[in-house]
Each structure stands twice: as structure tokens, then as C-alpha cells.
C-alpha positions, -999 to +999 in steps of 0.1 A: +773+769+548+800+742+562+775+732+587+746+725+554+778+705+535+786+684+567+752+676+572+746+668+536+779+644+535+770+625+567+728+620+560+747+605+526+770+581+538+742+568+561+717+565+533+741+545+511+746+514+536+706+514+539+698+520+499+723+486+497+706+470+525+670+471+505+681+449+480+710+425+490+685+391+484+667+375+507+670+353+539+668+311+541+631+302+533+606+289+561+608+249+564+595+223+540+589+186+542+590+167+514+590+132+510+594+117+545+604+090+559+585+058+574+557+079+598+562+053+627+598+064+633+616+089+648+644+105+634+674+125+638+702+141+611+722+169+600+711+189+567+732+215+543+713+241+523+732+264+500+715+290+481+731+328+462+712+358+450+726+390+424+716+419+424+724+452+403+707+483+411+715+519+407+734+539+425+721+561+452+742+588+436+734+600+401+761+595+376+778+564+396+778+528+376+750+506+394+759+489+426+760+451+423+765+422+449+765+382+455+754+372+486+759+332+497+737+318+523+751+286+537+732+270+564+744+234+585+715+222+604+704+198+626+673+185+624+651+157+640+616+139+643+596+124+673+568+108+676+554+113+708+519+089+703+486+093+692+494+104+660+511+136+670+548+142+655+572+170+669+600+186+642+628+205+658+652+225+635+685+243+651+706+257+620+742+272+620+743+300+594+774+311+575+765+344+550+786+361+528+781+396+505+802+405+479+802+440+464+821+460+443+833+479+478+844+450+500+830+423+510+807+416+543+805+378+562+782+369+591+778+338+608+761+325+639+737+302+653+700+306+639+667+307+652+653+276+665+625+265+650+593+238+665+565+222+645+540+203+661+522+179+632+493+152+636+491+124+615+454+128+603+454+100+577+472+072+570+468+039+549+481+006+558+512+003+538+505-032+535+466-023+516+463-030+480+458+000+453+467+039+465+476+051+501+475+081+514+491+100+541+485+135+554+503+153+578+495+187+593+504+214+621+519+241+631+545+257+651+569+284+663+601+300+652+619+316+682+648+347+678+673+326+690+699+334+663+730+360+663+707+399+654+728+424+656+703+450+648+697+470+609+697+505+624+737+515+633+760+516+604+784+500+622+765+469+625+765+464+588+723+469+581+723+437+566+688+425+582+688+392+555+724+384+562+723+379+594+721+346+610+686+354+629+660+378+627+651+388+660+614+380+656+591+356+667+573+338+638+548+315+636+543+284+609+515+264+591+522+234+572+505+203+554+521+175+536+504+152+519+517+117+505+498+096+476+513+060+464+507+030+446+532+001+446+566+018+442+551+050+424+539+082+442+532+120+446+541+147+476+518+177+479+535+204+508+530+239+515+540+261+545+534+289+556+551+320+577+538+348+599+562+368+607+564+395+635+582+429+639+611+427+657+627+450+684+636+473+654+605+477+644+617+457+612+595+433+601+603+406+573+576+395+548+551+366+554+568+340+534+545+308+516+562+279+503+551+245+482+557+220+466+551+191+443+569+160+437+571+126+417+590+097+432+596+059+422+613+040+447+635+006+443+642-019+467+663-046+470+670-063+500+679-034+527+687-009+504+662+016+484+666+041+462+637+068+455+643+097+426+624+125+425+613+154+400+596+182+409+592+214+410+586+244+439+571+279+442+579+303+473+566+337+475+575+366+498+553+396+509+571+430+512+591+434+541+585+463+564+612+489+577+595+500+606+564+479+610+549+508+633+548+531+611+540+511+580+572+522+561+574+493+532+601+480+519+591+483+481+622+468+468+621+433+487+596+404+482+583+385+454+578+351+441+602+323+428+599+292+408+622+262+406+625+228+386+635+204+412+654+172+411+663+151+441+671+111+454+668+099+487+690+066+494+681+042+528+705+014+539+684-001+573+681+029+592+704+054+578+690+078+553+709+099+526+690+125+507+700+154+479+680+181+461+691+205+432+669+236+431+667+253+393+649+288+391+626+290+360+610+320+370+607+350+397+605+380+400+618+395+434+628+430+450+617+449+421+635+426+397+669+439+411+673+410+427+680+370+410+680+337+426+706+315+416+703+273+414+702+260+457+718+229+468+702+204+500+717+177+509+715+157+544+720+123+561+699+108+589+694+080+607+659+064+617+654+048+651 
């Protein structure tokens, strides 16, 4: 009868750590555009993203008050364009990742390099800026995320079982994306969507393919070497389920889902040094079985054009 108690006490104390795991948010999105700058030059800058999820879900164990968290993802990345010729346009993104949970129990923080991520884009239309009336460009590719980032694995209690907080995910993925550019004079329009197909990892967990777009207006000023471009917007991400173990086709049913935000942004240029800000306002979602909410995200960067 001790042996049935002890059993019973320790397949509990492993289950809670994984019941918590199911809903504690949701990792950094895949990439996104935006407005870019001039095609014809290359790039290179640093980028902060801030975003936060709550969530409040019951308790594993009847009777208990329902288990609530705040996790923080904070990511410092640097990020870079090159044209090599012909068109063709290579992104490079290495991030820095700094996450932090807090629960009712204690808190949990994890940081790390993340996983390096490649997009290869071709430049399969673009107007002369100097043409009268609208011009267009369009801009699409694909690429590769490698598992370059800090995993410590979701299986071991020890190890937390925090597979969203962790800096990397221990998979390789792979990414589509299109971005697409309409002006006239100093008005426009950005069109951009992307696209993630993830892959198990060597947990057998496997995170949910993850689609993101967007649409914004912007209206730029110039004067002499300085210009000025606000933006308003607005962007919609959704997230398929993730799996537990991908082998054996054990869903997560309490993660994925789909988010909107209003967006607002500016991007600043003095010569060749760039400035650019975006607030991020959720109007609607519905994620992880509605335990989970998105809070307003933050992205800000500077860069400089050569």
C-alpha cells in the first residue's frame, strides 16, 4: 500500500511541471519584413522585441485555486541585409534571448543565444523610383532556421519543461515569405506574410507551423537628408497545435491559435542610419484554449545602410 501512495505522489509531482508547461504562452514569432529599406542597399543593425503572455488555468489537483503565470520574452538581435546581385537578397538574423515566467510558486528565467535564422529573397519586381504614378516592389524567398539556440530538453523535471521559454527549440525549420511594396509620391502600402514549417526535434517535440502577415499604411516626409515615415497597421499570426511527441501524434490541445493586433510604427533615416519603432495592440485571439492572453509587444531597432 506505501509502494501504490509513493508511486501515486511521484507520477503527481511529474505531471504538475508538464500540465504548467502546456500552457505557459508561446515562443517569439517566425520573422517579418515590413517596410524596408532602399532595395539597392545592404544593411546591417541591431533590433529589440519585447512581448508577455497570462495565463490562468486550473489546477491539476481538484480543489486547488487555478494556476496562473506571466511569462516575458525579450529578444536583442542582430540582424542584416546583402545583396549579393541579380536581384537576389540574403537576410541573416542571430537573436539573444532573455525569458522570464512568473507564477504563483517561484519564478523561472532562461536566457541564451537563439537559433540562427537565413532567408534567401529575389527581387521579382521593381519600379523605377524615379517613374511617375504607382510603383511596385515585390520581394519573395525562402529560407532556413537552424537549432543553434541554448535547448535544454522538455522531458527531465529538472530541466524546467519549459519548451517556449527556452532560448531555441532544437529543431530545424524552414520559412516562406513575400513582401510586397505599393507607392505613389510619398504615400504607400506593405503587404507581408511568412510562413513556418517546423520539424520535431530530438524530443520528439514538435512546435506548431506558425503563419504570419501583415498590412501597413505609411506616408513618408523628407527634407533634406532626413525622412520621416509613420505607419498604421495592423497584423494577424496564427499557430497550429504543437505536438508532444510528434511520433506518436500526441497533440498538444492546449497550445496554438490565432492573434490579432492594431499596429503603429515610424521609421526615422538621417543619410544612412536608420531608426525604426513598432507598438503591437491585441484586438483579438484566441490561443491555448483561451488560457492563454497576449499582452501589447514592443520593436524597436537601429541600422545603418551601406
Amino acid at each position: 500500500m506505501k509502494k501504490i501512495i509513493g508511486l501515486t505522489l511521484l507520477v503527481s509531482a511529474w505531471m504538475q511541471p508538464l500540465r504548467a508547461c502546456d500552457v505557459c504562452g508561446c515562443s517569439a514569432s517566425n520573422q517579418y519584413l515590413g517596410v524596408l529599406p532602399t532595395a539597392n542597399l545592404n544593411f546591417v543593425g541591431v533590433q529589440y522585441l519585447h512581448n508577455s503572455f497570462g495565463s490562468d488555468h486550473p489546477s491539476l489537483f481538484e480543489g486547488r485555486p487555478n494556476e496562473r503565470a506571466q511569462d516575458y520574452y525579450n529578444t536583442a538581435q542582430l540582424w542584416g541585409r546583402y545583396n549579393i546581385g541579380g536581384g537576389l537578397q540574403v537576410f541573416a538574423f542571430l537573436p539573444y534571448r532573455y525569458n522570464v515566467q512568473r507564477t504563483d510558486t517561484g519564478n523561472a528565467t532562461m536566457s541564451g543565444v537563439g537559433d540562427v535564422s537565413v532567408l534567401a529573397n529575389v527581387l521579382l519586381l521593381k519600379d523605377d523610383a524615379a517613374a511617375p504614378g504607382w510603383q511596385q516592389q515585390l520581394l519573395a524567398g525562402g529560407g532556413l532556421k537552424a537549432p543553434t539556440g541554448s535547448y535544454t530538453g522538455v522531458t527531465e523535471r529538472d530541466k524546467l519543461g519549459l519548451p517556449n521559454m527556452q532560448p531555441g527549440t532544437g529543431s530545424w525549420d524552414f520559412m516562406l515569405n513575400a513582401n510586397y511594396t505599393l507607392r505613389r509620391k510619398s504615400n504607400g502600402v506593405n503587404l507581408d506574410a511568412s510562413y513556418t514549417l517546423t520539424t520535431a526535434n530530438s524530443d520528439r517535440y514538435k512546435y506548431g507551423n506558425r503563419l504570419n502577415a501583415g498590412l501597413l499604411l505609411f506616408h513618408s516626409w523628407k527634407k533634406a537628408a532626413f525622412t520621416l515615415m509613420p505607419q498604421l497597421g495592423c497584423r494577424y499570426e496564427y499557430t497550429m497545435h504543437d505536438y508532444d511527441n510528434y511520433d506518436r501524434r500526441w497533440l498538444n490541445e492546449q497550445s496554438g491559435g490565432y492573434m490579432a493586433f492594431a499596429t503603429a510604427g515610424i521609421q526615422a533615416y538621417y543619410r544612412r542610419l536608420g531608426l525604426r519603432c513598432t507598438y503591437q495592440l491585441p484586438v483579438a485571439q484566441q490561443y491555448a484554449s483561451g488560457y492563454v492572453t497576449a499582452n501589447n509587444k514592443i520593436d524597436a531597432g537601429i541600422f545603418l545602410l551601406f
